[in-house]
C-alpha positions as CSV (number, residue, x, y, z in Angstrom):
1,X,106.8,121.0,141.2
2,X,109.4,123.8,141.3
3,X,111.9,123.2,144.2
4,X,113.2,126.8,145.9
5,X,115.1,127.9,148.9
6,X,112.7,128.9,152.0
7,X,110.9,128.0,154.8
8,X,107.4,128.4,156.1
9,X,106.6,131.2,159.0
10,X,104.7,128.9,160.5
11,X,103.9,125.2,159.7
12,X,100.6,125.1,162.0
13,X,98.2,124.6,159.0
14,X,100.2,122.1,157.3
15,X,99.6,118.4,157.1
16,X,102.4,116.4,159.2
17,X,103.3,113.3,157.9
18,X,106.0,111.7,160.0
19,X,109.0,110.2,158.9
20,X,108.4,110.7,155.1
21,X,111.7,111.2,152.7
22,X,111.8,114.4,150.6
23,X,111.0,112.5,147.2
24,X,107.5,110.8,148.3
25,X,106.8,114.4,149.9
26,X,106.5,116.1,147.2
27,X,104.7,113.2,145.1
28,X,102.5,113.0,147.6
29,X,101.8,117.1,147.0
30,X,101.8,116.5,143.4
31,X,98.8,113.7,143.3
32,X,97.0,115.9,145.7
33,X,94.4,118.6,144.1
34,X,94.3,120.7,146.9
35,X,98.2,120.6,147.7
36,X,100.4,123.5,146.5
37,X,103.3,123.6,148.2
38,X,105.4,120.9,150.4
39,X,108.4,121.4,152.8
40,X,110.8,119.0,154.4
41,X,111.8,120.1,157.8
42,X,112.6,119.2,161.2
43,X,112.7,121.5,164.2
44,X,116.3,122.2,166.3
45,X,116.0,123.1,169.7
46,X,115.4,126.7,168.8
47,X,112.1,125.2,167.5
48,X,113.7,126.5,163.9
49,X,112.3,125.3,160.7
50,X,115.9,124.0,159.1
51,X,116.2,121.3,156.2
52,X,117.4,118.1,157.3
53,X,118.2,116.1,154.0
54,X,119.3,112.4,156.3
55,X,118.0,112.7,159.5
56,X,114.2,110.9,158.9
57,X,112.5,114.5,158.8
58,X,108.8,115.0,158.5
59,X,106.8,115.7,155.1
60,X,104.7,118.9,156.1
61,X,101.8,120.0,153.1
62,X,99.9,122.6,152.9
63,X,96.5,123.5,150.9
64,X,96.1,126.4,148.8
65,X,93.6,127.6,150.9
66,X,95.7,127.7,154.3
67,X,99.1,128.2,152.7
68,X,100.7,131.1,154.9
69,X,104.2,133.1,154.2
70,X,106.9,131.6,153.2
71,X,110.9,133.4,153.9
72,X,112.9,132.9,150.8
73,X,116.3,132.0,151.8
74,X,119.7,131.5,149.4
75,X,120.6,127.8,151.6
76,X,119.8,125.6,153.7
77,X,116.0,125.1,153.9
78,X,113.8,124.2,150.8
79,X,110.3,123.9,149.7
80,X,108.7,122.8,146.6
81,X,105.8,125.1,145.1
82,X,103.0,123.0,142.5
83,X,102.0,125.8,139.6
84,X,101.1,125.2,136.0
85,X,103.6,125.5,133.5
86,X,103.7,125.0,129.9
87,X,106.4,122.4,128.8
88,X,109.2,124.6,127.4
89,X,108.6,127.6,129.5
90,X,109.2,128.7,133.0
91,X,107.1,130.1,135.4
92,X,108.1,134.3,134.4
93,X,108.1,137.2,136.7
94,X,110.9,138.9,138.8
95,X,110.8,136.4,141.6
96,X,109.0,133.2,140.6
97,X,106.9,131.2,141.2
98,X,104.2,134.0,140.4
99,X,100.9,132.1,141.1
100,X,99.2,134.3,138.6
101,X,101.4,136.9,139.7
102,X,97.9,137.8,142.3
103,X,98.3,138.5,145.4
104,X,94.8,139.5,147.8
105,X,93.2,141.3,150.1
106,X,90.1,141.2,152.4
107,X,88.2,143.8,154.5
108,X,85.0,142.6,156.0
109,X,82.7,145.3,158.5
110,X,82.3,144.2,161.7
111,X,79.1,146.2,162.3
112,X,75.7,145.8,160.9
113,X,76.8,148.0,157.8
114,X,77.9,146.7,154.9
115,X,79.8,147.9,151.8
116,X,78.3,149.2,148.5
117,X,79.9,148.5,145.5
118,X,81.4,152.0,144.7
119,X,83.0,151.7,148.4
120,X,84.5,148.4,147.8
121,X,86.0,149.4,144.8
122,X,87.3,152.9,146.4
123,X,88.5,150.3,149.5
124,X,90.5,148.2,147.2
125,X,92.0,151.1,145.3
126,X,93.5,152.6,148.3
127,X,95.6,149.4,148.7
128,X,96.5,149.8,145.3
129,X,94.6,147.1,144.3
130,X,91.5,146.2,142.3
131,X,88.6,144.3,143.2
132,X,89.0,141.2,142.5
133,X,87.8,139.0,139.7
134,X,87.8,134.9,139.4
135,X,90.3,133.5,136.7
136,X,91.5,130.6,137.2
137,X,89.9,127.6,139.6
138,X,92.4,128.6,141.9
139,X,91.4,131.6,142.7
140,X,87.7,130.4,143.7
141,X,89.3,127.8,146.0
142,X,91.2,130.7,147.8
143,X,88.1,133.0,147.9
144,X,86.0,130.3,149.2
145,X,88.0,129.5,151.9
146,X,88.7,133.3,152.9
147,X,84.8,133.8,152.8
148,X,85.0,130.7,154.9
149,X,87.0,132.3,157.4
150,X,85.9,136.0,157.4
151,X,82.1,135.0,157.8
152,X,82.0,134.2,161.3
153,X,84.0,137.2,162.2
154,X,81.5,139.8,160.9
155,X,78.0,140.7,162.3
156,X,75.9,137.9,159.9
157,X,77.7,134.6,159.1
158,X,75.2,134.8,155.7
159,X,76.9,137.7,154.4
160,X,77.6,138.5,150.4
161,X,81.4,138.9,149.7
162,X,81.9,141.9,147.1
163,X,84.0,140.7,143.9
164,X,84.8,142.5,140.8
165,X,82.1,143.2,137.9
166,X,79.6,145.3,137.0
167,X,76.5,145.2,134.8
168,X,76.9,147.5,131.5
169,X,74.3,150.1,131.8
170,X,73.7,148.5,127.9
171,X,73.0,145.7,129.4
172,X,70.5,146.3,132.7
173,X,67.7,146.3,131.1
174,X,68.3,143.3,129.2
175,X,70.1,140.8,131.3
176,X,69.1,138.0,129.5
177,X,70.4,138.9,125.7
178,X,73.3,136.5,125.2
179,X,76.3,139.1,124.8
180,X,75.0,140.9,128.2
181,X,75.7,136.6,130.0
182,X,79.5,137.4,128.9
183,X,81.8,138.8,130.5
184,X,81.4,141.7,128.2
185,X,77.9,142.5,129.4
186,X,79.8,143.4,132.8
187,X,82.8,146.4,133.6
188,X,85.7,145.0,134.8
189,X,89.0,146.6,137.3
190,X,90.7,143.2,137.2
191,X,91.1,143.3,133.4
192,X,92.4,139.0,134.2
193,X,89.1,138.2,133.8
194,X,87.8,136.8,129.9
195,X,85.3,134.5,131.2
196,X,82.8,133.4,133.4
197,X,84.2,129.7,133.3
198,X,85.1,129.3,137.0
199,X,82.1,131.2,137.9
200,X,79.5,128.7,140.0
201,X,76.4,130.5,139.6
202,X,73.3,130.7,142.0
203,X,71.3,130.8,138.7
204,X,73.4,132.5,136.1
205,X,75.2,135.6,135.0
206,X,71.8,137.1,133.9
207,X,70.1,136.6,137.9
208,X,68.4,140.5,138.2
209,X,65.7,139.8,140.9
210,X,65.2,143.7,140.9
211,X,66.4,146.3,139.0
212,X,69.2,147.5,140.9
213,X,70.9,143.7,140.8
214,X,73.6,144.5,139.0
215,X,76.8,144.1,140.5
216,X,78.7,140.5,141.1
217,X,79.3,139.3,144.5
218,X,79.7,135.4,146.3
219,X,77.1,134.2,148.4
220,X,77.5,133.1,152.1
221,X,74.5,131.7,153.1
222,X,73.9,129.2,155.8
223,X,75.6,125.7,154.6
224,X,74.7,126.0,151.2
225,X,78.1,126.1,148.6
226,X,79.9,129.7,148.4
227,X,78.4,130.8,144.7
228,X,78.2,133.8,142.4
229,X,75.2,135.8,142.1
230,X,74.4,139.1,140.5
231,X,73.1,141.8,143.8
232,X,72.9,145.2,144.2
233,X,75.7,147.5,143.9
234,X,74.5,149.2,146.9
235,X,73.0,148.1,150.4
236,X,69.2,146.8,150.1
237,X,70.0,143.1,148.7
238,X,68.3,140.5,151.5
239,X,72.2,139.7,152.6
240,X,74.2,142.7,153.7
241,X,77.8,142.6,152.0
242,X,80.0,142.7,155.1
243,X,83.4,142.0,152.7
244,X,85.0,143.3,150.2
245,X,87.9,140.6,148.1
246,X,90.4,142.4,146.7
247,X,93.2,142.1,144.3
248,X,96.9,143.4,143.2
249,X,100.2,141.8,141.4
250,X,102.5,139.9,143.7
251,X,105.4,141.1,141.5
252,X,106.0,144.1,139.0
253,X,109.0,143.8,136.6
254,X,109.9,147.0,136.9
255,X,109.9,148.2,133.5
């Protein structure tokens, strides 16, 4: 847990607990898997967010999937942020914690169009950004529960969600040849990716119902799980991709 000066913009997707000291806050965040960030306010009659070290505040949590913005402040109100960290290093980056140093982006359509693959891309790129690709575990919890979100504001709630990766041509005729299952069977903008391991597949990384399935995207589709399947990279798939996931660095070091 790294403890830093700030203060949520809002608290309304945190988890209150009432009358809970600073120190079994953040264990409780700690213990939690899908915890990633804990603050220790109380509210003024302003209705401020302000630290309040010895006056019984409340323990607020908040998920990875729900965390919202957080002001960075230089006194007064603190927060503690959950990231993984090797032993003898700190977390690096201009401004840590970094999280990966990812931050995202969404567009979904709101008609009965959807976007191709090359239009996703050009979508992200326009925000500076890549599309986005699945690294760390983390990173499919936060998808998941975007997709989550997004779906029921688009025309289909079973919808695909465009992600980074696309089938070598070398490899779209032969799908199932064990180097084409890698990640270096597919071209990649978000150059984080080396492997599929955080990847839950509908069937696998070789899926090519027809011959055009070759681009990556996650799967919304009734209440089955959110998973990865390989689609079109244009717009006759049976879902219609109404969103587009992208990607870009939450920090640059300026050098």
């Amino acid at each position: 847990m790294i403890v830093v000066y700030g203060k949520p913009v809002s608290d309304q997707n945190g988890e209150v607990m009432k009358n809970t000291d600073w120190n079994t806050c953040i264990g409780i965040c700690y213990s939690s898997v899908s915890c990633i960030v804990g603050t220790y306010p109380f509210t003024d009659s302003e209705g401020s967010i302000q630290l309040a070290w010895n006056q019984g505040s409340d323990c607020v949590t908040f998920n990875y999937t729900s965390t919202g913005p957080f002001t960075q402040l230089t006194n007064g109100s603190i927060v503690a942020f959950k990231v993984n960290s090797l032993e003898d290093q700190c977390p690096n980056g201009t401004n840590p914690p970094t999280f990966n140093n990812q931050n995202a982006t969404q567009w979904i359509s709101t008609d009965s169009g959807g976007f191709s693959y090359d239009h996703a891309l050009e979508l992200c790129q326009n925000e500076s950004a890549t599309l986005a690709g699945i690294s760390y575990q983390e990173d499919l919890n936060y998808m998941i529960g975007k997709i989550q979100e997004l779906r029921y504001q688009v025309n289909n709630s079973n919808t695909y969600a465009r992600i980074d990766g696309q089938r070598t041509g070398g490899c779209q005729s032969t799908p199932n040849r064990t180097a084409c299952m890698t990640t270096s069977g597919f071209k990649w903008t978000d150059t984080t990716v080396k492997n599929f391991s955080f990847y839950n597949w509908v069937t696998s990384s070789a899926a090519q119902a027809t011959s055009n399935d070759n681009c990556l995207v996650l799967v919304a589709n009734g209440s089955n799980p959110i998973r990865a399947d390989v689609r079109s990279c244009l717009m006759d798939s049976p879902l219609q991709p109404l969103i587009v996931m992208c990607s870009k660095p939450a920090w640059t070091d300026g050098t």
